[in-house]
C-alpha positions as protocol buffer text, in pm:
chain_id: "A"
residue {
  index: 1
  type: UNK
  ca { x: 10606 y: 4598 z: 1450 }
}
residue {
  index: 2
  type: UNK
  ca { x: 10539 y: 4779 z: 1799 }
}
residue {
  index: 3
  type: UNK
  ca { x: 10146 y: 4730 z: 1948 }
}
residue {
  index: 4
  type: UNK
  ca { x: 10106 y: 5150 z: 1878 }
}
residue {
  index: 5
  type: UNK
  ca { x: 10206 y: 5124 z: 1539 }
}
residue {
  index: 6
  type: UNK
  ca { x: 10050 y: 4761 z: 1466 }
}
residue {
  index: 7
  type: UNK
  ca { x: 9738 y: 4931 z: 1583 }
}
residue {
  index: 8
  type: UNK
  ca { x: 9781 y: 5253 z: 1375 }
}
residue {
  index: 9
  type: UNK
  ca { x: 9825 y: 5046 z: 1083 }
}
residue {
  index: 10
  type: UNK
  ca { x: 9473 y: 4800 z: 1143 }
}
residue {
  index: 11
  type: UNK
  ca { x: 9290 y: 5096 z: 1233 }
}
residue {
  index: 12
  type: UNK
  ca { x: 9378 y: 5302 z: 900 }
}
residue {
  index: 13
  type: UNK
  ca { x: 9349 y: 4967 z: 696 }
}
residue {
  index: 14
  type: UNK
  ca { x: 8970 y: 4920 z: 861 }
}
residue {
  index: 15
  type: UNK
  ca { x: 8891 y: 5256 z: 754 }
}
residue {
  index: 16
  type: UNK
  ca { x: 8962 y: 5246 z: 430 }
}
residue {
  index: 17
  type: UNK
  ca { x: 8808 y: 4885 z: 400 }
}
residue {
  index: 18
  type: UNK
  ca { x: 8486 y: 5109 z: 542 }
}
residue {
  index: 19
  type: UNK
  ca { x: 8528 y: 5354 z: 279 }
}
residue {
  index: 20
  type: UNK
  ca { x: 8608 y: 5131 z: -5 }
}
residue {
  index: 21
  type: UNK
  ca { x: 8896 y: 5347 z: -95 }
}
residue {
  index: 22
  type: UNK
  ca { x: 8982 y: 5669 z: 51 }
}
residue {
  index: 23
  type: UNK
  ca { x: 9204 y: 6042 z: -72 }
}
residue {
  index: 24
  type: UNK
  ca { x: 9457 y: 6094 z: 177 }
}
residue {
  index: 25
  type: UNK
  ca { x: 9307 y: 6401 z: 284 }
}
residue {
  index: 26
  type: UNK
  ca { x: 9042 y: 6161 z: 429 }
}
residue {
  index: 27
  type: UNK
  ca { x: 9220 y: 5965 z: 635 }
}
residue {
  index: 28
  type: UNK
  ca { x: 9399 y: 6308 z: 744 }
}
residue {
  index: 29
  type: UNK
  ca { x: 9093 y: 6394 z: 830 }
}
residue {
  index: 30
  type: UNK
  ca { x: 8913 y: 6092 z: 1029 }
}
residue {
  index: 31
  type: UNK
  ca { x: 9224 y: 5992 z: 1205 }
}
residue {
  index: 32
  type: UNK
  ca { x: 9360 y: 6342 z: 1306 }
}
residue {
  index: 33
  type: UNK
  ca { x: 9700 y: 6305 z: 1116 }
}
residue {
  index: 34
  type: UNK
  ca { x: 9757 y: 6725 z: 1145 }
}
residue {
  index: 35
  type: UNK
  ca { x: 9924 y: 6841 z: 872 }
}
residue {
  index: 36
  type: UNK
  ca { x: 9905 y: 6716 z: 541 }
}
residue {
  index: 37
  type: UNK
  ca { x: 10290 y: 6571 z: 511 }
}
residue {
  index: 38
  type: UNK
  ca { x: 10248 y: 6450 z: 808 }
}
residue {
  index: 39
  type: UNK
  ca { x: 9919 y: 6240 z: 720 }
}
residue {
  index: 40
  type: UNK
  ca { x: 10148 y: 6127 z: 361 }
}
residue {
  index: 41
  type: UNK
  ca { x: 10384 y: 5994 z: 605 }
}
residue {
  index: 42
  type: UNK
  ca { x: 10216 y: 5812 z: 841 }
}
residue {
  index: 43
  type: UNK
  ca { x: 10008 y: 5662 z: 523 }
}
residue {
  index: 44
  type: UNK
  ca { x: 10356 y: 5527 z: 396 }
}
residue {
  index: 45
  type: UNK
  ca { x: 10383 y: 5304 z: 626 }
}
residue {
  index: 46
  type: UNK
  ca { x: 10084 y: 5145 z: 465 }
}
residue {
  index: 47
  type: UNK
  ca { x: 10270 y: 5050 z: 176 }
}
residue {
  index: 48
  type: UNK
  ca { x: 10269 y: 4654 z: 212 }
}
residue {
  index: 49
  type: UNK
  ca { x: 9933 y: 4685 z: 237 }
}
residue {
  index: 50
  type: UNK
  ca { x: 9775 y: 4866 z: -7 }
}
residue {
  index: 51
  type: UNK
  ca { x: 9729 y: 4950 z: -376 }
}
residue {
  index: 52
  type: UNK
  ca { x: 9771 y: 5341 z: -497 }
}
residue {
  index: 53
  type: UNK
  ca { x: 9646 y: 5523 z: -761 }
}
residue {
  index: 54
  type: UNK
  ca { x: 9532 y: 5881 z: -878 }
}
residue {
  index: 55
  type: UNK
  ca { x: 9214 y: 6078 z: -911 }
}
residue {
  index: 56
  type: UNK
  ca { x: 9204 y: 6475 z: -997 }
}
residue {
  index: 57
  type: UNK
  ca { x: 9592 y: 6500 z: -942 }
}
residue {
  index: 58
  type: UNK
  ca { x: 9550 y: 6297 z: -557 }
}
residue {
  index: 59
  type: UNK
  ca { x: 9642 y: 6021 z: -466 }
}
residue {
  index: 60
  type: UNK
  ca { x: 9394 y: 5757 z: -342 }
}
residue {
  index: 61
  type: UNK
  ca { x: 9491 y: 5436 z: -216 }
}
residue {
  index: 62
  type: UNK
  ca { x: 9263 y: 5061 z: -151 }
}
residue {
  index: 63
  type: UNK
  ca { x: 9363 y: 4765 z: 11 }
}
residue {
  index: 64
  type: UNK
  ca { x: 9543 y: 4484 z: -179 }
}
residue {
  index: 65
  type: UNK
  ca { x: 9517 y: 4123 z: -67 }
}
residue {
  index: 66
  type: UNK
  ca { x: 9822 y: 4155 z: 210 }
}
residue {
  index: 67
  type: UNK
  ca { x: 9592 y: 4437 z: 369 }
}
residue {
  index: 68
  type: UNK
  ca { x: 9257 y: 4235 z: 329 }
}
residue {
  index: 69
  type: UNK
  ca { x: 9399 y: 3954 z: 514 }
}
residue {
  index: 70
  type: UNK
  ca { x: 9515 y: 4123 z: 766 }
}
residue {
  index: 71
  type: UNK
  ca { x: 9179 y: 4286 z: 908 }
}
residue {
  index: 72
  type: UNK
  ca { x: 8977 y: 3981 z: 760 }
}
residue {
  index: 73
  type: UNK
  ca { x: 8830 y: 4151 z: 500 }
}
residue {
  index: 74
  type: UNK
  ca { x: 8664 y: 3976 z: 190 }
}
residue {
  index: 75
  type: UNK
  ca { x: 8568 y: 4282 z: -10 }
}
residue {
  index: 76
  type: UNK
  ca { x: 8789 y: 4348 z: -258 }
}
residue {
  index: 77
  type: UNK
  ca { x: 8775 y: 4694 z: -478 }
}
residue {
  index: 78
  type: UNK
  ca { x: 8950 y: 4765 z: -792 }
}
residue {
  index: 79
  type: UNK
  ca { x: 9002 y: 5086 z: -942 }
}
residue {
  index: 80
  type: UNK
  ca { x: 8653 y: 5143 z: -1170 }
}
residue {
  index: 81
  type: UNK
  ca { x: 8451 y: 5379 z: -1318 }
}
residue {
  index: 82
  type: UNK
  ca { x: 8304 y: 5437 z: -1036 }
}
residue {
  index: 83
  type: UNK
  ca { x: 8560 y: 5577 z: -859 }
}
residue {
  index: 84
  type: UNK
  ca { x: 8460 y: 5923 z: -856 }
}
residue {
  index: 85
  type: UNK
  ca { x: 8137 y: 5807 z: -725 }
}
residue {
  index: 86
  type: UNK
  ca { x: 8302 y: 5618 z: -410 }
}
residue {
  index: 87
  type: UNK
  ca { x: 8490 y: 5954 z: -342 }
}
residue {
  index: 88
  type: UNK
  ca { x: 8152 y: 6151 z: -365 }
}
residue {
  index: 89
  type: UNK
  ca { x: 8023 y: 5965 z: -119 }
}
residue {
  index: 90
  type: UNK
  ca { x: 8347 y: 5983 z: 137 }
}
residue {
  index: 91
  type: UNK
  ca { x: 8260 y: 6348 z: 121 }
}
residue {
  index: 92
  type: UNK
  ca { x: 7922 y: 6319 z: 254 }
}
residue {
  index: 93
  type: UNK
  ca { x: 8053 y: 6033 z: 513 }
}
residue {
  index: 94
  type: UNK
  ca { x: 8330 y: 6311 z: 616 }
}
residue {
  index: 95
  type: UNK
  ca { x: 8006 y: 6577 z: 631 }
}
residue {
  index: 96
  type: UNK
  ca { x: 7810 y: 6352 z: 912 }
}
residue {
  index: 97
  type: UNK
  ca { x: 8092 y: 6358 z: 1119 }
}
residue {
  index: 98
  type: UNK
  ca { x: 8187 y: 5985 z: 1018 }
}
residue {
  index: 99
  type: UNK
  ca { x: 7904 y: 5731 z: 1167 }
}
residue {
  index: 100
  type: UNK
  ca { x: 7969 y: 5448 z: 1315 }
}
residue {
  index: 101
  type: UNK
  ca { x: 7728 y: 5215 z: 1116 }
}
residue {
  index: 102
  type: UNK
  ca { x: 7785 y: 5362 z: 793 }
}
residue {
  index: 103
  type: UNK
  ca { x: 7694 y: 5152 z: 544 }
}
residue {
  index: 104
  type: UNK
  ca { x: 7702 y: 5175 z: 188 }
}
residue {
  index: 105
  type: UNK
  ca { x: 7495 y: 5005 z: -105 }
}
residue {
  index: 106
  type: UNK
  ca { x: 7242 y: 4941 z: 166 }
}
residue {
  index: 107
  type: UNK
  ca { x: 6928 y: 4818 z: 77 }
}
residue {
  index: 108
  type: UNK
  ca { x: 6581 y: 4952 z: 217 }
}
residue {
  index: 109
  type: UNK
  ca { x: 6286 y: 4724 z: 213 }
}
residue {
  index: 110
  type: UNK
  ca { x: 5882 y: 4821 z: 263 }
}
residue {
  index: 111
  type: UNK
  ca { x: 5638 y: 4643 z: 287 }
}
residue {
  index: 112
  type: UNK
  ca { x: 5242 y: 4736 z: 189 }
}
residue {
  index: 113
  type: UNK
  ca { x: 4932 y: 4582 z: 171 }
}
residue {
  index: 114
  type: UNK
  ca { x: 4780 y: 4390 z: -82 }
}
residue {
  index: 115
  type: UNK
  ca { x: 4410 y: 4480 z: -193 }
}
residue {
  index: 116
  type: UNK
  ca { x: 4203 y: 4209 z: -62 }
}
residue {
  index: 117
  type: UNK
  ca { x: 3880 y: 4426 z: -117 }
}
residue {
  index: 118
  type: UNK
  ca { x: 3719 y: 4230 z: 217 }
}
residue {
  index: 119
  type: UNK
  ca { x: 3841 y: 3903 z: 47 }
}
residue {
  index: 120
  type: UNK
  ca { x: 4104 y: 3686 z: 280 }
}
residue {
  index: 121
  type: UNK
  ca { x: 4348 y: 3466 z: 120 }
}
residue {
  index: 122
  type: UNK
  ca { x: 4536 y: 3217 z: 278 }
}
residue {
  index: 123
  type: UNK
  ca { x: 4920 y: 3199 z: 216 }
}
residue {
  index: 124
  type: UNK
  ca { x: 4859 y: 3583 z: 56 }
}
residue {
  index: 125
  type: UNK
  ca { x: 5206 y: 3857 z: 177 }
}
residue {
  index: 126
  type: UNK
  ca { x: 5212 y: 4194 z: 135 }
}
residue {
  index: 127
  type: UNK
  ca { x: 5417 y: 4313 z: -136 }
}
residue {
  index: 128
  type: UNK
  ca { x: 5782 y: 4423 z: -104 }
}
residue {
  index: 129
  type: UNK
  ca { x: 5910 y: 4773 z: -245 }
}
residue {
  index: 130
  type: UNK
  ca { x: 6304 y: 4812 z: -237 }
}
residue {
  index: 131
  type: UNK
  ca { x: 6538 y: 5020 z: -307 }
}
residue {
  index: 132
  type: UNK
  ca { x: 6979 y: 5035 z: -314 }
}
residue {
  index: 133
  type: UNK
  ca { x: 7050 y: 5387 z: -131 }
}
residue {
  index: 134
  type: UNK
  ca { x: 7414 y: 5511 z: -169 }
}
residue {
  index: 135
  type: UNK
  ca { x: 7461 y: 5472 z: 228 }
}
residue {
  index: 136
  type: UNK
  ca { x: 7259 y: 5514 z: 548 }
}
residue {
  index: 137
  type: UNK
  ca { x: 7362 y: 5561 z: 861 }
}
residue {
  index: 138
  type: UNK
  ca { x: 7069 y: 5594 z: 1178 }
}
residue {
  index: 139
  type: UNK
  ca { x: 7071 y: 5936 z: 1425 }
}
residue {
  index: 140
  type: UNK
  ca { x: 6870 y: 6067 z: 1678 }
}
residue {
  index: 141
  type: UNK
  ca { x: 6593 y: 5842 z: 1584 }
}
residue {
  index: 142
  type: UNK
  ca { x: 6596 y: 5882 z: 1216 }
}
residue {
  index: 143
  type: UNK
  ca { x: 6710 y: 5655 z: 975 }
}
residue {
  index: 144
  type: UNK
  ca { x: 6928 y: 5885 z: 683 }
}
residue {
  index: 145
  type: UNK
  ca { x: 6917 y: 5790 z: 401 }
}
residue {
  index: 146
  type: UNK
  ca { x: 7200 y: 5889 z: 116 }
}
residue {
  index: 147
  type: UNK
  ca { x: 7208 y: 5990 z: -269 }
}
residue {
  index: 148
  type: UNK
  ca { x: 7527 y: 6033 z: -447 }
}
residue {
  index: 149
  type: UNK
  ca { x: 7449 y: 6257 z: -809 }
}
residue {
  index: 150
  type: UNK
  ca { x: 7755 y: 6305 z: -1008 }
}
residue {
  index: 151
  type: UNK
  ca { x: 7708 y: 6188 z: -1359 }
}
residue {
  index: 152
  type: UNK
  ca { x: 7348 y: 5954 z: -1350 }
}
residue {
  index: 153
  type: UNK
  ca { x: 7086 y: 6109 z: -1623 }
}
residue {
  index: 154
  type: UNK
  ca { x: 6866 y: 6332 z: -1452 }
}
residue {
  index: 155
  type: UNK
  ca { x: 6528 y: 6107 z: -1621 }
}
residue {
  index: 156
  type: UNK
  ca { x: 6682 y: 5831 z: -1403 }
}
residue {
  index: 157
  type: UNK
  ca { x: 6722 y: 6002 z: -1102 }
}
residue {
  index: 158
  type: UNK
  ca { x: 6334 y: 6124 z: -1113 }
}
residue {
  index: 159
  type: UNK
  ca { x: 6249 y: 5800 z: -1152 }
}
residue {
  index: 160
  type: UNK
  ca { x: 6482 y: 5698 z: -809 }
}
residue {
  index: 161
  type: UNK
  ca { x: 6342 y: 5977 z: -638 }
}
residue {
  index: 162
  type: UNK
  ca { x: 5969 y: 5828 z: -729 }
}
residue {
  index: 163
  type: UNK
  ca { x: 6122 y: 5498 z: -573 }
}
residue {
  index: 164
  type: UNK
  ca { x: 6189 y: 5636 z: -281 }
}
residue {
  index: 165
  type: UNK
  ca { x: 5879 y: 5822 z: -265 }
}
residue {
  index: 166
  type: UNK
  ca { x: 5704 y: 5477 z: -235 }
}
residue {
  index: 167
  type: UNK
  ca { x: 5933 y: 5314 z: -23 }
}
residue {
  index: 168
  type: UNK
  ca { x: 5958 y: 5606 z: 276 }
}
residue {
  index: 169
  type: UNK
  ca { x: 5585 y: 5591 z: 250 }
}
residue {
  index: 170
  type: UNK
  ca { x: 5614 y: 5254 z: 346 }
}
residue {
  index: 171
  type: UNK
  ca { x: 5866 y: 5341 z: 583 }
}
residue {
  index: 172
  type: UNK
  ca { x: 5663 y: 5544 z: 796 }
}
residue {
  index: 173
  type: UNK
  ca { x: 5479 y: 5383 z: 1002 }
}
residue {
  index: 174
  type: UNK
  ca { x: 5802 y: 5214 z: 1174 }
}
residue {
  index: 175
  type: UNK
  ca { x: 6113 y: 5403 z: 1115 }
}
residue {
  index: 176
  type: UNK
  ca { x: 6130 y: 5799 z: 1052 }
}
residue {
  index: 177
  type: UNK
  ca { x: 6316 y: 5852 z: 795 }
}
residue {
  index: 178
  type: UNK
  ca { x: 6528 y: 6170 z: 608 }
}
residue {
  index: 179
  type: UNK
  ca { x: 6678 y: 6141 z: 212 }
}
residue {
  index: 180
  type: UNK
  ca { x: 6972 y: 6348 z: 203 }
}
residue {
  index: 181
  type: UNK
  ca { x: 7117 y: 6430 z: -156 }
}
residue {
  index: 182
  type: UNK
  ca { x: 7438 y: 6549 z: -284 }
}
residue {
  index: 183
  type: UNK
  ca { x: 7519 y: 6675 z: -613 }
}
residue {
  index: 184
  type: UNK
  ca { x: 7728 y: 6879 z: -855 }
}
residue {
  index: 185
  type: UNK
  ca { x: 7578 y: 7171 z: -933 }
}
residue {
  index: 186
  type: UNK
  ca { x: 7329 y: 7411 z: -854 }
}
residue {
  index: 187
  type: UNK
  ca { x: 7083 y: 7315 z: -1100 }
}
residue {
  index: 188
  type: UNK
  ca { x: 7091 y: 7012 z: -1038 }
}
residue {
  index: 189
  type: UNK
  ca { x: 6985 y: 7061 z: -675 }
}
residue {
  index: 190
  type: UNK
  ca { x: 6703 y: 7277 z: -789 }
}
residue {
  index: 191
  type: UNK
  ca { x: 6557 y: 7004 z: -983 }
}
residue {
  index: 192
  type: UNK
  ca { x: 6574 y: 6767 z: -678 }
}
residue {
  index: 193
  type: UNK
  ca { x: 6439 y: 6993 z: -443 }
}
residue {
  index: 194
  type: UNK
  ca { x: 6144 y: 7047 z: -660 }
}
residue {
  index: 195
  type: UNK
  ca { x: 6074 y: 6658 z: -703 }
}
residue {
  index: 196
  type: UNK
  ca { x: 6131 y: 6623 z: -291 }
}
residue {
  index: 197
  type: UNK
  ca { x: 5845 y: 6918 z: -263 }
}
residue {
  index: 198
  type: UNK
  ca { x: 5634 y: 6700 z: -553 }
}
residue {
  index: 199
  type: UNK
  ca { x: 5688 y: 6350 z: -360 }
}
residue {
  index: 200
  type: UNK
  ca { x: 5633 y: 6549 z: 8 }
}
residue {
  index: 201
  type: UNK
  ca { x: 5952 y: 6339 z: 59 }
}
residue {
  index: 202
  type: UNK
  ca { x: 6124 y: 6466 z: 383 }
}
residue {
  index: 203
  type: UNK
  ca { x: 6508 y: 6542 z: 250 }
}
residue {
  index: 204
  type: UNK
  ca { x: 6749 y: 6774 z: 223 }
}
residue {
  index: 205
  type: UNK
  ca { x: 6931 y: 6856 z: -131 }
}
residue {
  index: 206
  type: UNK
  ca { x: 7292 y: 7021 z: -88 }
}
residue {
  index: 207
  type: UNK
  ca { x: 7593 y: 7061 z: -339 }
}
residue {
  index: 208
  type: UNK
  ca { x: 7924 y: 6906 z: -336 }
}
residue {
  index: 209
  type: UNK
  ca { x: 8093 y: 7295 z: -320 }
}
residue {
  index: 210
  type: UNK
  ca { x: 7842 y: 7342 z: -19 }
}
residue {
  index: 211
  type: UNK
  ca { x: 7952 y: 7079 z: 218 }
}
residue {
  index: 212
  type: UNK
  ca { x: 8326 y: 7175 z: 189 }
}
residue {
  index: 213
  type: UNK
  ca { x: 8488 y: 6937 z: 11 }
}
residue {
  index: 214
  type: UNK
  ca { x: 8747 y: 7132 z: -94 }
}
């Protein structure tokens, strides 16, 4: 295997390691592989390396153990029901222009005070909120944080939305922060940008068909 191509191959194998597992319009995409056939082709030479499968009539494809080992990766995916989820949030990673610290399942941690009402106690911490965002990445100061909606009840997200509605409170006294949300249709969005406006949460709600996914 030729340096060029040797490096072709680890870069392509890192981002999909990234990504969990990635359409091959994404990797067209992020690595500039022009045209479509051309971006089929250059992923064949993947082939020792990786496990394919289909989702919506495209093919998607995830590292097996040959590919793992050879960027010294430990996280290994299998093909879920969660899939459509993991594409979802490609999309939005594609939308941000691909950041370098991406990272997804990430969680955020606050920290408030406990009620002492004038009382000291020894040995007493202030308590811990958390919460498991889809990704963040950090820009221009802010810390942005990401939702993926496709199929979760809409009484549960509410309730994730309070979450982060006490956790960015927490937030703000050290990092600024921005809850971005994506989801499938538009009335969906209009019941998260009402809940945003409830919370005063500082966000953004946008559709899947909005971002250009297509």
């Amino acid at each position: 295997m030729t340096s060029f191509k040797q490096q072709r191959i680890e870069s392509l194998l890192m981002t999909i390691d990234r990504l969990s597992m990635a359409k091959i319009r994404h990797l067209q995409q992020i690595h500039d592989l022009k045209s479509y056939r051309n971006a089929c082709r250059v992923i064949k030479q993947l082939d020792p390396f990786i496990h394919e499968t289909f989702f919506d009539k495209e093919k998607v494809v995830y590292l097996n153990k040959a590919g793992r080992q050879l960027i010294g990766s430990n996280k290994e995916v299998k093909r879920n029901s969660l899939m459509e989820h993991t594409l979802l949030c490609n999309e939005a990673y594609l939308y941000f222009n691909c950041p370098i610290d991406w990272k997804t399942e990430h969680r955020i941690e606050s920290k408030e005070a406990v009620p002492t009402f004038g009382i000291h106690f020894m040995g007493l911490s202030p308590a811990k909120k958390r919460i498991i965002s889809d990704a963040s990445f950090s820009r221009n100061g802010y810390l942005h944080l990401i939702e993926i909606d496709n199929t979760r009840n809409m009484n549960d997200n509410r309730k994730k939305i309070e979450a982060y509605a006490d956790v960015m409170q927490g937030l703000r006294k050290s990092t600024a922060s921005i809850l971005y949300i994506f989801t499938t249709n538009i009335e969906r969005k209009r019941k998260f940008d009402l809940w945003l406006k409830e919370k005063s949460i500082h966000g953004q709600v946008k559709t899947f068909s909005e971002i250009n996914t297509s």
